[in-house]
ROMARMI-837174 format. One line per 2 residues: number of its first residue (from 1); for each residue x, y, z of N, C-alpha, C, O, CB. Coordinates in Angstrom, 2 decimals, decimal comma. Glycine has a CB too. Layout:
NUM> X/Y/Z/X/Y/Z/X/Y/Z/X/Y/Z/X/Y/Z | ... .
This chain:
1> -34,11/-58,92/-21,52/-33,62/-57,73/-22,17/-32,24/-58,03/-22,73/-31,47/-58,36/-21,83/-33,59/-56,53/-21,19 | -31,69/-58,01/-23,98/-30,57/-57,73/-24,23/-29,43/-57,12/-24,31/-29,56/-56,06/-23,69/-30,63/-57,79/-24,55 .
3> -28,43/-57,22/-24,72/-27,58/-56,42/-24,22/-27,45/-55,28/-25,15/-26,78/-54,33/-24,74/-26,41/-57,08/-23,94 | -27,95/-55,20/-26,28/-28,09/-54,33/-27,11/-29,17/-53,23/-26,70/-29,07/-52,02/-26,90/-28,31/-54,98/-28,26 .
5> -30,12/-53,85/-26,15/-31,48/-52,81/-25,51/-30,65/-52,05/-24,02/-31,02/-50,91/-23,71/-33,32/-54,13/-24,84 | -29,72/-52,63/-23,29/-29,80/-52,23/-22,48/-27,95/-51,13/-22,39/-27,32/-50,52/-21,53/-30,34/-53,49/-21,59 .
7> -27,83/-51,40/-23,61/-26,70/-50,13/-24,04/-26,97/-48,55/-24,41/-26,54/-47,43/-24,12/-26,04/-50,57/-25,33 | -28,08/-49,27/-25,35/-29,47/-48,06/-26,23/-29,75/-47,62/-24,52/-29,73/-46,40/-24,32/-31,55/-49,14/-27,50 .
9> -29,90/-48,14/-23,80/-30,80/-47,43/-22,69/-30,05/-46,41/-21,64/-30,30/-45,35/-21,07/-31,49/-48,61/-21,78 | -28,84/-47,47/-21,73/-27,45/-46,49/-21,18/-27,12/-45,44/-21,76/-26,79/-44,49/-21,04/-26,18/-47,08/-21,23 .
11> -27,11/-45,26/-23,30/-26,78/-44,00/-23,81/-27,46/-43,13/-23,39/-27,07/-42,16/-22,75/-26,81/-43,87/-25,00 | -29,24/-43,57/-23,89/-30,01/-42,42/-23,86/-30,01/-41,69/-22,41/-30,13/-40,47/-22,30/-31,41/-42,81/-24,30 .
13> -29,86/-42,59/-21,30/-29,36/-41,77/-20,17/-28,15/-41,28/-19,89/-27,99/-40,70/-18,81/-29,53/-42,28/-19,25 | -27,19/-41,41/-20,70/-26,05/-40,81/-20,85/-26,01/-39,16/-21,50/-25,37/-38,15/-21,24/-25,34/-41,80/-21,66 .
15> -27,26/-39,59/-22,66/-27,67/-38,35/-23,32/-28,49/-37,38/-22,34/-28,16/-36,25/-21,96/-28,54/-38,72/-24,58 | -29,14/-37,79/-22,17/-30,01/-36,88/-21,00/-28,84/-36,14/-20,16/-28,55/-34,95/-20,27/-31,07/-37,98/-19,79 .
17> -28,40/-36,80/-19,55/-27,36/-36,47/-18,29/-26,56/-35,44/-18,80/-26,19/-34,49/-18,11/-26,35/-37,72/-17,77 | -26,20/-35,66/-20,32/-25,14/-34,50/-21,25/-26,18/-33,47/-21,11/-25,99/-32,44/-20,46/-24,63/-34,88/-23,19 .
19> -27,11/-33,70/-21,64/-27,98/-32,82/-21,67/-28,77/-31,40/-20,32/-29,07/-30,20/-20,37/-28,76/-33,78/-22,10 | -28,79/-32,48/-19,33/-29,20/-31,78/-18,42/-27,97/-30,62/-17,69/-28,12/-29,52/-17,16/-29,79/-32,84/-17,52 .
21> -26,74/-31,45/-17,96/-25,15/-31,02/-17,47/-25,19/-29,38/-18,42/-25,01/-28,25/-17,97/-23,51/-32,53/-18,20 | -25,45/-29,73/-19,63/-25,44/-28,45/-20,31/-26,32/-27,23/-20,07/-26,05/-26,02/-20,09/-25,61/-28,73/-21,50 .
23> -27,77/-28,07/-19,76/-28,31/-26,99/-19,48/-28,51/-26,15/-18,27/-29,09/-25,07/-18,35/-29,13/-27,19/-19,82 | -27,99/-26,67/-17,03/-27,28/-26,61/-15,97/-26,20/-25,30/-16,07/-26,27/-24,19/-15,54/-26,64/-27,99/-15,83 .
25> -25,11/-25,94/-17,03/-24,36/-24,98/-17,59/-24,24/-24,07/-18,01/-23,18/-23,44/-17,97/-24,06/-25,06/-18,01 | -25,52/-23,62/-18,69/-25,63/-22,61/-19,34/-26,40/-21,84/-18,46/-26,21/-20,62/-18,50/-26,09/-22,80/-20,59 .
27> -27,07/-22,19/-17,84/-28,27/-21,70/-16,62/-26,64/-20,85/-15,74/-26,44/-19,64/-15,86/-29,49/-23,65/-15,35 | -26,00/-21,49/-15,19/-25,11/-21,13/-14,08/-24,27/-20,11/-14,87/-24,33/-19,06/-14,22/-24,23/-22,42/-13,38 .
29> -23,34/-19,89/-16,22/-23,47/-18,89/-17,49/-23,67/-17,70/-17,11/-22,93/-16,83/-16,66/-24,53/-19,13/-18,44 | -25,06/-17,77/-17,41/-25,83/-16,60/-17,51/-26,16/-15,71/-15,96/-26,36/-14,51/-15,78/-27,19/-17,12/-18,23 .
31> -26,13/-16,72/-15,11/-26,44/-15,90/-13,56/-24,69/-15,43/-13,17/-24,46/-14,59/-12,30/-27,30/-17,33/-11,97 | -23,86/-15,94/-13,77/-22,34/-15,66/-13,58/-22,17/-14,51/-14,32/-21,30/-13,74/-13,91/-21,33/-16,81/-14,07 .
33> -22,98/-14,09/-15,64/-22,80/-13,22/-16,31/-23,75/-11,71/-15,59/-23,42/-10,52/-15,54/-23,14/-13,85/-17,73 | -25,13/-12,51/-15,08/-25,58/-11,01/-14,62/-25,18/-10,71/-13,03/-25,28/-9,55/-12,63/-27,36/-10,83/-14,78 .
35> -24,69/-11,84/-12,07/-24,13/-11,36/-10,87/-22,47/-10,46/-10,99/-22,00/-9,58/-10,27/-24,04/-12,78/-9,96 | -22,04/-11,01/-11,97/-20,20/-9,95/-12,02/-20,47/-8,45/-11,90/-19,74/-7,82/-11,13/-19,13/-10,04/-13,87 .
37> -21,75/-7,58/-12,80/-21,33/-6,35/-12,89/-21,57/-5,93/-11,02/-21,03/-4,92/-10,56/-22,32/-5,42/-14,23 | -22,40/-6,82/-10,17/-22,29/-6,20/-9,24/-21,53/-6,69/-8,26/-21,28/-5,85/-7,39/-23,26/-5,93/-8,93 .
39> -21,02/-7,84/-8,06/-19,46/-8,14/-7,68/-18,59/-6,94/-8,16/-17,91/-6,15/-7,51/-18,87/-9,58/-8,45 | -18,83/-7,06/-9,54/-17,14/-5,99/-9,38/-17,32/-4,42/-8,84/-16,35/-3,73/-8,52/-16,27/-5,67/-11,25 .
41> -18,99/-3,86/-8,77/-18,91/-3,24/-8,24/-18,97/-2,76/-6,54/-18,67/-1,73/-5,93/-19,28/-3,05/-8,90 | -19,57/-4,24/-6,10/-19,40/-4,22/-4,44/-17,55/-4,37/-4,31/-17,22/-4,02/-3,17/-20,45/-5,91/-3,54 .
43> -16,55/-4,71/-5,01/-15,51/-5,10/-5,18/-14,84/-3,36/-4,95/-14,17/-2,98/-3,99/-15,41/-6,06/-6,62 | -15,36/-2,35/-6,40/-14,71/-1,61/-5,64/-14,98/-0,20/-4,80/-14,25/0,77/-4,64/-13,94/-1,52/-6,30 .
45> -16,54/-0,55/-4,26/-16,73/0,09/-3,30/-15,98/-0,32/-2,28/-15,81/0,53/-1,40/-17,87/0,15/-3,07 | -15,31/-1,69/-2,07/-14,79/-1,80/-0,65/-13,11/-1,39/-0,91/-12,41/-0,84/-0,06/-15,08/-3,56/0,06 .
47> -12,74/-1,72/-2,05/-11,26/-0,97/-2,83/-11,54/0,64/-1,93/-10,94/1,00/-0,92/-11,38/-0,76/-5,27 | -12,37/1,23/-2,48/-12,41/2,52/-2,45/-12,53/2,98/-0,51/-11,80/3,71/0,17/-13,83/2,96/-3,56 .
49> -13,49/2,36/-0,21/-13,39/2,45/0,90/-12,20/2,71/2,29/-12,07/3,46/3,27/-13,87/1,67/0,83 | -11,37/1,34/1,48/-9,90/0,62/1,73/-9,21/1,84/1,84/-8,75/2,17/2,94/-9,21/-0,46/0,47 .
51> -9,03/2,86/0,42/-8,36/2,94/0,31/-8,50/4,88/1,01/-7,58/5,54/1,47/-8,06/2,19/-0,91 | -9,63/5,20/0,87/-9,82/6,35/1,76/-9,38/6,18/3,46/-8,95/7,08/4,18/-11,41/6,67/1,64 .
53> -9,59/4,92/3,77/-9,07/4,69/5,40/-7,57/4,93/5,36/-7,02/5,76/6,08/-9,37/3,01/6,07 | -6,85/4,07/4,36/-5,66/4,49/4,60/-5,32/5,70/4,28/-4,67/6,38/5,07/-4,92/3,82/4,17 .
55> -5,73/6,15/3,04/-5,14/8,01/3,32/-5,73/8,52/3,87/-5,71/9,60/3,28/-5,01/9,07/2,36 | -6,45/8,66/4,81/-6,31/9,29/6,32/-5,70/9,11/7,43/-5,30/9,98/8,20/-7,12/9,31/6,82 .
57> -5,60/7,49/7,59/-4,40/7,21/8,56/-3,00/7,65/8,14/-2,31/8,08/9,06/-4,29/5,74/8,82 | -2,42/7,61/6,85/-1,26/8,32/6,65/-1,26/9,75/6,65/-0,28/10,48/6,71/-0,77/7,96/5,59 .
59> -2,37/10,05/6,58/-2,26/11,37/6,52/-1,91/12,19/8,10/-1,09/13,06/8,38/-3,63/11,80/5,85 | -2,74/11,61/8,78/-2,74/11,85/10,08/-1,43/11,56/10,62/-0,90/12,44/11,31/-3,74/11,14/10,70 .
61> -0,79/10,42/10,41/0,29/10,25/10,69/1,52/10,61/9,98/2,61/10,09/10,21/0,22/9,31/10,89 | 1,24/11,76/8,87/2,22/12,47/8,54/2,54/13,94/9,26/3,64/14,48/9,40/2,03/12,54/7,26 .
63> 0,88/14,54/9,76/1,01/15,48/10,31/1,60/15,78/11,79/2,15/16,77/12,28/0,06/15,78/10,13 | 1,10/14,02/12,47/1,53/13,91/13,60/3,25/13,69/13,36/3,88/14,01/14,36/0,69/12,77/14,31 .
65> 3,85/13,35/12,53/5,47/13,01/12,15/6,16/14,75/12,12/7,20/15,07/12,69/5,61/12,00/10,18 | 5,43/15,54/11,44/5,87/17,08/11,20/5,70/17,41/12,37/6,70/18,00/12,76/5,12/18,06/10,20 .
67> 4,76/17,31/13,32/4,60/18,10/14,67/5,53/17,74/15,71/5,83/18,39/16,71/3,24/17,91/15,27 | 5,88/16,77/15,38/7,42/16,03/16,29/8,49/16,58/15,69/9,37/17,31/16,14/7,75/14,21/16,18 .
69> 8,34/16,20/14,80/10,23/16,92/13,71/10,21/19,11/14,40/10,90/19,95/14,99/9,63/16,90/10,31 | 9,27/18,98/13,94/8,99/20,44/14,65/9,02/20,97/15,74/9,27/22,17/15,71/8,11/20,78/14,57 .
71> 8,80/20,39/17,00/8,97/20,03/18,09/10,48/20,00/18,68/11,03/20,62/19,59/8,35/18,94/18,08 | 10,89/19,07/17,81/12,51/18,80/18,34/13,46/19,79/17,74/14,43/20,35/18,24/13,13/17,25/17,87 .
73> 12,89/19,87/16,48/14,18/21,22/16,02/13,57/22,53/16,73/14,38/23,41/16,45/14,34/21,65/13,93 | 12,49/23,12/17,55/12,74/24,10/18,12/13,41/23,82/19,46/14,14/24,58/20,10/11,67/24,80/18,14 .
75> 13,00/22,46/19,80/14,41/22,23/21,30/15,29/22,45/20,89/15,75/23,54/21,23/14,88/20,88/22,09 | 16,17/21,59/19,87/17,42/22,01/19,32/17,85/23,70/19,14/18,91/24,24/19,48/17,39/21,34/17,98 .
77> 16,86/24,21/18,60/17,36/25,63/18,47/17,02/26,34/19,86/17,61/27,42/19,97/16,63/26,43/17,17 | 15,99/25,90/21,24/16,33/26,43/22,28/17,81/26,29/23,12/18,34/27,10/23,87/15,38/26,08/22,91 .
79> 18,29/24,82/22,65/19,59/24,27/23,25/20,66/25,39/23,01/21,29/26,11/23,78/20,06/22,81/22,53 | 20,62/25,26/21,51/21,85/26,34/20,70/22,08/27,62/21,48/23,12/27,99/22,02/21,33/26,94/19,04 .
81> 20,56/28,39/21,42/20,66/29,62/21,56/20,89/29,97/23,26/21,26/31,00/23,82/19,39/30,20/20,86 | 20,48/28,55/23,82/21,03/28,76/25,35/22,30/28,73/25,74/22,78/29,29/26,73/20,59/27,89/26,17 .
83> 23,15/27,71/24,48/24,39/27,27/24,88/25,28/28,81/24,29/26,40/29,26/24,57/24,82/25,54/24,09 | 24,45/29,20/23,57/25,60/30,55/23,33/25,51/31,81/23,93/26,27/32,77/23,80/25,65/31,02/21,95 .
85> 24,34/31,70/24,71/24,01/32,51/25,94/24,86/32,56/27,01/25,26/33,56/27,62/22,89/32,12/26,47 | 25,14/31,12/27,23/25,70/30,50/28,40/27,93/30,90/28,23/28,70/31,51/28,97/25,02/28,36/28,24 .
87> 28,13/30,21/27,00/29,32/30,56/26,70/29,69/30,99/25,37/30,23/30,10/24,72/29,99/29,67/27,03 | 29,51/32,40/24,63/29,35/32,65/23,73/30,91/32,48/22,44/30,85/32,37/21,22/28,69/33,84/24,13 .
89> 32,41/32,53/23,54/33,12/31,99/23,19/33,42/30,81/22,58/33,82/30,73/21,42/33,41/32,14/23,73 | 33,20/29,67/23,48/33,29/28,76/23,19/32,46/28,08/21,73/32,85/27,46/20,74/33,13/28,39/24,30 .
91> 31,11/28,57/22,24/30,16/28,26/21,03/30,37/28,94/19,69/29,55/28,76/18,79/28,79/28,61/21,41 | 31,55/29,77/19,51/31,76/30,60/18,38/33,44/29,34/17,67/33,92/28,85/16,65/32,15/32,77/19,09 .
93> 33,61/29,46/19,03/35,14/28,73/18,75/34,64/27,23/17,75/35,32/26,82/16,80/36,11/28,15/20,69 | 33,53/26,67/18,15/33,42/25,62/18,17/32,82/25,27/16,70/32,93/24,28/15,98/32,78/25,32/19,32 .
95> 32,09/26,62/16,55/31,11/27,20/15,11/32,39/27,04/14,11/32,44/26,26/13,16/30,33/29,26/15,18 | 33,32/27,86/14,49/34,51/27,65/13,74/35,29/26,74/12,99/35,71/26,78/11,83/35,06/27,84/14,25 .
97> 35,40/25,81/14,03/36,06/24,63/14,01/35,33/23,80/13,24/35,98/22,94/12,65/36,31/24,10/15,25 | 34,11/23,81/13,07/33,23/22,81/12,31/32,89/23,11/10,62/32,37/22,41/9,75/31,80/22,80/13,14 .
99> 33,56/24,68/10,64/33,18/25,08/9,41/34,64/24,98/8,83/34,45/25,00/7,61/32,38/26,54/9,33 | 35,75/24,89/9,00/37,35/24,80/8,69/36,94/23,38/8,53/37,06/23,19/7,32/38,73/25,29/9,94 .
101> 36,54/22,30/9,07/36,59/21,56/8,71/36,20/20,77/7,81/36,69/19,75/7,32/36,59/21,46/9,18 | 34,81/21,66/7,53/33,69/21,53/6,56/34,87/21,81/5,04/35,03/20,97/4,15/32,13/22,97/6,92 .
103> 35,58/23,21/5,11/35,97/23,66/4,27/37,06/22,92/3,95/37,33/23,07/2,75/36,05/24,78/4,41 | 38,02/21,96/4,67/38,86/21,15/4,52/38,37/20,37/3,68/38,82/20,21/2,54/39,26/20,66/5,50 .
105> 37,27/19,72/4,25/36,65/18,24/3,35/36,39/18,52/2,03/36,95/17,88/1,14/35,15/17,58/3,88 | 35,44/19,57/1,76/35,22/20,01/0,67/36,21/20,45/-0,35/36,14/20,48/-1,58/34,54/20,78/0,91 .
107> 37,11/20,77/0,46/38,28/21,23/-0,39/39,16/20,07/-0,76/39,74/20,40/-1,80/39,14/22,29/0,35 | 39,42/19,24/-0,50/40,16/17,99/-0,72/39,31/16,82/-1,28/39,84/15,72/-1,43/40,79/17,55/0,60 .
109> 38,29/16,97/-1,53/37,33/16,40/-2,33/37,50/16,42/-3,77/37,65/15,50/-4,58/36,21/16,96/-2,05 | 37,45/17,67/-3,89/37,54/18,03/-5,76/39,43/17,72/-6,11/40,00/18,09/-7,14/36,97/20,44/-6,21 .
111> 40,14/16,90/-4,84/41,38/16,37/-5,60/41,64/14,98/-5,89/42,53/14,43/-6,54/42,46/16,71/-4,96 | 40,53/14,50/-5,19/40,66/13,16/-5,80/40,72/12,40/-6,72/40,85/11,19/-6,52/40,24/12,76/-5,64 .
């Protein structure tokens, strides 16, 4: 066999091989083209899914955040209303003092 026959023979299996590569290619193409619409839609059923779990966990944990804040400012306002029960002087004196001071700050503010 020569070396000329056995180049011709190399191509043509070179050709084939292009050949089969392409059609391979185009085969894998087309199943890439009809598997995406339901990738992207298993994609965002689980988005959606995702994203309903978390707004309920925040949600829940916003209501549980208000029921604490709520919680503590009626202690706070049981504290107050005990402490001015307890010494109504003092707690007036003291009301005072915080609002003169308030009115100080504020007032020496707009001279800067």
């Amino acid at each position: 066999m020569s070396a000329n026959s056995r180049m011709q023979g190399a191509a043509r299996d070179a050709l084939d091989d292009a050949r089969d590569f392409r059609s391979d290619a185009l085969r894998a193409a087309e199943h890439a083209q009809k598997a995406f619409p339901e990738f992207a839609k298993q994609a965002r059923d689980v988005f959606e899914t995702s994203v309903d779990q978390f707004r309920g966990q925040f949600r829940d944990q916003g209501r549980e955040a208000a029921d604490v804040a709520g919680e503590q400012l009626e202690n706070a306002r049981l504290y107050v209303v005990d402490r001015v029960h307890e010494r109504p002087l003092t707690t007036t004196l003291a009301a005072a003092g915080v609002g003169f001071l308030i009115g100080v700050l504020l007032a020496s503010g707009g001279r800067r």
